[in-house]
N, C-alpha and C positions, 0 to 999 in steps of 0.2 A: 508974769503972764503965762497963763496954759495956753500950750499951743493946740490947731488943730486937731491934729491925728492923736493929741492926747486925751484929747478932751471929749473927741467921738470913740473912744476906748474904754473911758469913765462910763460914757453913757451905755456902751453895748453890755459892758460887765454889770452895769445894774439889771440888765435884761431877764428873766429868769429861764428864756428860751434859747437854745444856740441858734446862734446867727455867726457865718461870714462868708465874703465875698472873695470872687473872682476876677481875673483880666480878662480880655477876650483871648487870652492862650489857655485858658483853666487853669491860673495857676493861683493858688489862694494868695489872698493879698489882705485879710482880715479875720481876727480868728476869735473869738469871746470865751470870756472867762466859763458859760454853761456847754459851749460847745466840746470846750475839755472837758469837761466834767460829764460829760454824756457820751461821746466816744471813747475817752483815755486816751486821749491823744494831746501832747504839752500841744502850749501857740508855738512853742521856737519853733519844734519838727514839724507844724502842718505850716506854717506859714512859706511861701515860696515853691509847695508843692502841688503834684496836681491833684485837684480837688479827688479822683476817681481813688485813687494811691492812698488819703485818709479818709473818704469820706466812705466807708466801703459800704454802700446801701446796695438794698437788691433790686435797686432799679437801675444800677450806674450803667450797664450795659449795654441795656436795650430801652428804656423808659426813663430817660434821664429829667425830672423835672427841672431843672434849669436850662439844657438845653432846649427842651420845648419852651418855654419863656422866651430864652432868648429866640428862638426861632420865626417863634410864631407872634412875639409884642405881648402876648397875651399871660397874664399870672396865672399860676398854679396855685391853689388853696386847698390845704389840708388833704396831702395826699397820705394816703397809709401807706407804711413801708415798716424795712426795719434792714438794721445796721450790724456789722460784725465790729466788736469792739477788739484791741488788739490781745485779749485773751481768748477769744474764739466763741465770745457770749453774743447770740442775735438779741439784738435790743431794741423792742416794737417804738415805731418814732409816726409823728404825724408833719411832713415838709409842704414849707410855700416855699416858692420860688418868682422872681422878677425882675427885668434888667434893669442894672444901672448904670443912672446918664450924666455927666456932666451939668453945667452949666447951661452948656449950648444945647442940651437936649442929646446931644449925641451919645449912644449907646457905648461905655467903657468897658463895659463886663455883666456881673450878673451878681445877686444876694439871695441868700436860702435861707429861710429859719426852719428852725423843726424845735419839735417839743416830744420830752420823754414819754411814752406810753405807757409805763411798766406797771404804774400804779392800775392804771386803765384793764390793764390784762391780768393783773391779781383781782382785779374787782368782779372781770367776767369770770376767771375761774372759782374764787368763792360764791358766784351764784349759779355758776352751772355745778360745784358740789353739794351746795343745798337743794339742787331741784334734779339731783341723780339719783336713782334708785337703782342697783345693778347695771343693767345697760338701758334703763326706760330713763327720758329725760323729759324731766315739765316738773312747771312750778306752778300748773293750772291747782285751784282750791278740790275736785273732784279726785283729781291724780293723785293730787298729795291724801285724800282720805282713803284711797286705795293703799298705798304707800305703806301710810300707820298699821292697818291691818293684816299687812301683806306676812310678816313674821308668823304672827298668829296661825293666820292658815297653812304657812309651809311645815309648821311644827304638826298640825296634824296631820292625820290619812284619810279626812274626809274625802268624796268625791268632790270636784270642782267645775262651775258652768262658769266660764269665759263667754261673755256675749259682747258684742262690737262689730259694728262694718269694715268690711276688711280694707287693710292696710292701718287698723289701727294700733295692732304691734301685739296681739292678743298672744301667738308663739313666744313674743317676748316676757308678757306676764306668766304663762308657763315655764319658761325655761328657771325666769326671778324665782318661782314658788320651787325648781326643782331642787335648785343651788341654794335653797336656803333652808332645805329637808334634812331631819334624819335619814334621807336615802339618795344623798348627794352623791355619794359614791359610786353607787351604780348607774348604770347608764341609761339615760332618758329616753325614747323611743315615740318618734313622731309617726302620725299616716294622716295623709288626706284622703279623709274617707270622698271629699267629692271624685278624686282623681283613680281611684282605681274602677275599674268597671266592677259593678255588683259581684258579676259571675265569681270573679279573683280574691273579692274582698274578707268573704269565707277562710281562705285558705289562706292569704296574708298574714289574719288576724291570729289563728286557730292552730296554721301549721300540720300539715297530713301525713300519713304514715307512706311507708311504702306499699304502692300497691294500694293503696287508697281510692286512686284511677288511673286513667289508661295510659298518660305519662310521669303518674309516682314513679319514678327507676329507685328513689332513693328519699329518705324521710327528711323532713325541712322542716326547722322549726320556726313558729308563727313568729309575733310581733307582741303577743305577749308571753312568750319564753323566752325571746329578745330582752321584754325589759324589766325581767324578773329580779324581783328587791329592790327596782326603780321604778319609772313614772311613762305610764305608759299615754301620749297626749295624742288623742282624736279629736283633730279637726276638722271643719265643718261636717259635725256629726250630723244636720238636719237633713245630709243627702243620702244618708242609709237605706236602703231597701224596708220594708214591714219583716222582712223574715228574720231579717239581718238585725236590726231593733229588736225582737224577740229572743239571740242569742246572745244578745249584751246583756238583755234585761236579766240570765239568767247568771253570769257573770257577777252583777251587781248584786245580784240578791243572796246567790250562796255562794260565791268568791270559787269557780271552777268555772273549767270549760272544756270541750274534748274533741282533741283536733280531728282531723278527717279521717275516716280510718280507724282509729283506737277503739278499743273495746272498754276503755278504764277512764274515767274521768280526770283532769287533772287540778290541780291546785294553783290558785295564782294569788304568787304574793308580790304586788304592784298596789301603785296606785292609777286612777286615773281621773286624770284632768281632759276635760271638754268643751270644744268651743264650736261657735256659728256665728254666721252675720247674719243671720236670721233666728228673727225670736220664736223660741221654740214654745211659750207659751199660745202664740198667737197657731203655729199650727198645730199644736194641740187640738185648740177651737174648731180648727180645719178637718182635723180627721187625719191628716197626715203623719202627724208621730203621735206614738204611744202615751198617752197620758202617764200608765206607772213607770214607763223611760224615764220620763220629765222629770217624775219626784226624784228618781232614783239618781238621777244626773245629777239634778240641781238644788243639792246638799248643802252646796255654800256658791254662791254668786256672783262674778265678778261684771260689771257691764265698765267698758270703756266709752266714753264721751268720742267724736267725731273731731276732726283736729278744727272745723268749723266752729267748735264752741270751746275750743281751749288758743287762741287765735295766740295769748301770751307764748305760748312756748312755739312759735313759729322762729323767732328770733335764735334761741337756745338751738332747737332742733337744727337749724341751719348753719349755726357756729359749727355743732358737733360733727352734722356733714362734710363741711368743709377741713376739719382736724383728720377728719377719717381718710375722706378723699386723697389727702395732702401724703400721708403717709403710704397710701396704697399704690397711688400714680407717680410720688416719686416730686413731689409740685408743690411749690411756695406760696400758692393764693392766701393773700393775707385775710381780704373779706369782700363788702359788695356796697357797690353803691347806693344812699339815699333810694335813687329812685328803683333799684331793683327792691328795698326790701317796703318800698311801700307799696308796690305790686304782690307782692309775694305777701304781704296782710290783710290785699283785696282779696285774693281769692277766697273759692268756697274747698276745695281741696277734694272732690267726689272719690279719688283714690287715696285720701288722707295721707298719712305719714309717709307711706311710700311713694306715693306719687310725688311726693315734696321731696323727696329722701333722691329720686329719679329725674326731678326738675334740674338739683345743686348737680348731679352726676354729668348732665346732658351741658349744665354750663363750663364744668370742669373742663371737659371735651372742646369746647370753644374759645375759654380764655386764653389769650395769649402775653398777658399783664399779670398783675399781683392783684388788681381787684375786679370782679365778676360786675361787670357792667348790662344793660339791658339786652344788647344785643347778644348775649350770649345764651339767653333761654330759649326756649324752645318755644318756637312760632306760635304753635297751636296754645299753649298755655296762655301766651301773650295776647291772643286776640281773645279768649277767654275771660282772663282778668280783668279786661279793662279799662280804664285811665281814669278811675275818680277815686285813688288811692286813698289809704289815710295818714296823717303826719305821722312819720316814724320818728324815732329818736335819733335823733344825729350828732348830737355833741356829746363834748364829755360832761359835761353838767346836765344833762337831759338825762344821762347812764345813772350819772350817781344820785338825781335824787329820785329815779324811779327806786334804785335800788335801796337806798336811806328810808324811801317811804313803805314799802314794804316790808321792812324791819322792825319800822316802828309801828308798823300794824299789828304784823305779828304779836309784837311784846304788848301791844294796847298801851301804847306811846310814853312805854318806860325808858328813859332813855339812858340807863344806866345798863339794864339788859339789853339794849339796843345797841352800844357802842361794843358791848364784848362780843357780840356775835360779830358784830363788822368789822372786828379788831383794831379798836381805834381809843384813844382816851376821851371820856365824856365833856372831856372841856373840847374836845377835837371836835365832837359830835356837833356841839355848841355853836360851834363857830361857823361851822359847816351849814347847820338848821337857817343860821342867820345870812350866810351868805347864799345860798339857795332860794332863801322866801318862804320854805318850811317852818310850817307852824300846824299845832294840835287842831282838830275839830273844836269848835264850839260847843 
């Protein structure tokens, strides 16, 4: 006959999740065949010890899900974390926790499962590599046609018109087009034409001699002697002055310009890229900018989408956040809960990426956990957003078959070019299609 405690041993090693339990001293008194196998830790060594000693997650310290269990009566479910295994690898894991009771009901200790993430985290990083471009992240259908293009145009020296409301990362598609130029080398050279006063912008641009005027002491050179052999990028160009528009225009036509002071003209061998959040067609119409500016700017075209109509890469952009965050603060936030990210796909985003980019920043600052919960945003946004959220993805099989079906859209539901991109064998795919619910259009 099997006895007991053999036979609930049989059953926990067929488990494919680790699981084992506690005394009420913490000291492990159960230990599964996948819990080894997921830490690196044998049953002899963890058995008898205290949970904190093998179980080394990053919440044992302060955020203990089993003590809250036990504490509170109440289960923990699927909490994110992650674990140091004993060769010093963090290993993303998802922990329930809940006490256990006797017979008589009375509380003996406590049991944890967790389930390995790794796969989970290979899957976000193979789609946050498919939907990166330089430092621009989206896997919106818009972005990625920009994307395609984007080579193209860095190879040439055409002029370039960046259009998009700001905060939609416009410096960032300049910087992509600079680093991907024959004139990577040299050095890139920004101005916010909004932010200088007209008076200045002259001499910024142009650079004046000495003696030019009544505090030349000493010759400075402009912004485009600055980014000469490189890419010289004027942003929000649509706040230029009319005179100031007529000095460019001459720039653009016969590639010279002659700083303040000079008696000689000089030669500029740049490029430049230009951008607004204001369509410089429309003031065109207006009278406000120069119609031959316009042609001469806008050589080749880029318009970025409002993060309002790309809503898919809210998820992505806030991963990447958070990776950025982590590294620069010094902080382990692993990610955020259900209901922040289905607040965070209510919004309209009026300051788009960056406002988002400044929402994860602001919860950064308030989390005192591993995952960025509601109360961590920022008030103002929260009364903004909402509460008639939309369903986010929450599991792991919600991840994988957005991410399976997209694949297979891509390929136009070849599923043999479908499993190489996802790295998987086609019978893999298979199996996956049919335990998902995936299936072809009609």
């Amino acid at each position: 006959m099997v006895k007991k405690d053999e036979a609930r041993d049989v059953i926990l090693d067929s488990v494919a999740d680790g699981v084992f339990t506690v005394d009420r001293k913490w000291r492990i008194t159960s230990f599964n065949r996948a819990a080894e196998k997921i830490t690196g830790v044998p049953r002899e060594q963890a058995v008898g010890q205290q949970c904190c000693d093998v179980f080394r997650a990053s919440i044992c310290e302060s955020h203990c899900a089993l003590k809250q269990a036990l504490e509170t009566g109440q289960p923990v479910v699927n909490k994110a974390v992650f674990i140091v295994d004993p060769s010093g690898r963090r290993i993303p894991i998802s922990v329930s926790a809940a006490q256990l009771k006797d017979k008589n009901n009375r509380v003996i200790g406590g049991v944890e499962t967790f389930r390995d993430l790794s796969v989970v985290e290979e899957l976000r990083r193979a789609v946050e590599k498919r939907h990166t471009y330089q430092d621009i992240v989206s896997k919106n259908k818009a972005m990625q046609e920009i994307f395609d293009i984007m080579p193209s145009i860095a190879e040439s020296d055409a002029t370039v018109l960046i259009q998009g409301k700001s905060g939609t990362g416009k410096e960032l598609v300049a910087r992509a087009l600079h680093d991907l130029s024959p004139r990577r080398k040299a050095p890139m050279v920004t101005v916010n034409c909004g932010a200088v006063p007209d008076t200045l912008l002259e001499s910024e641009l142009f650079g004046y001699k000495t003696g030019a005027f009544t505090d030349a002491r000493r010759e400075k050179p402009g912004r485009f002697a600055l980014a000469e052999a490189g890419t010289l990028f004027l942003d929000e160009i649509a706040d230029v002055s009319p005179a100031m528009q007529v000095r460019l225009l001459r720039v653009l036509q016969d590639g010279v310009y002659e700083p303040l002071g000079a008696t000689e003209s000089v030669t500029a061998n740049l490029r430049i890229i230009a951008a607004s959040n204001r369509r410089l067609d429309a003031l065109v119409k207006k009278g406000s900018f120069r119609e031959d500016l316009f042609y001469r700017l806008n050589v080749v075209q880029i318009a970025l989408p409002p993060l309002k109509d790309r809503r898919e890469d809210i998820p992505l952009l806030v991963d990447h956040f958070i990776r950025r965050f982590n590294f620069r603060k010094n902080k382990s936030i692993e990610g955020y809960s259900p209901d922040v990210l289905a607040v965070l796909m209510h919004y309209d985003y009026p300051g788009n990426v960056r406002e988002l980019e400044n929402i994860v920043e602001h919860a950064f600052v308030l989390c005192r956990g591993v995952i960025i919960e509601l109360p961590c945003l920022p008030p103002d946004f929260l009364a903004g957003a909402g509460r008639a959220p939309r369903k986010p993805l929450t599991t792991v099989d919600d991840f994988e078959r957005k991410l399976i079906e997209e694949t297979l859209i891509n390929h136009q539901w070849n599923r043999t070019r479908a499993a190489a991109e996802l790295g998987m064998h086609a019978t893999t795919l298979w199996r996956k299609l049919k335990k998902l619910g995936i299936s072809p259009p009609s």
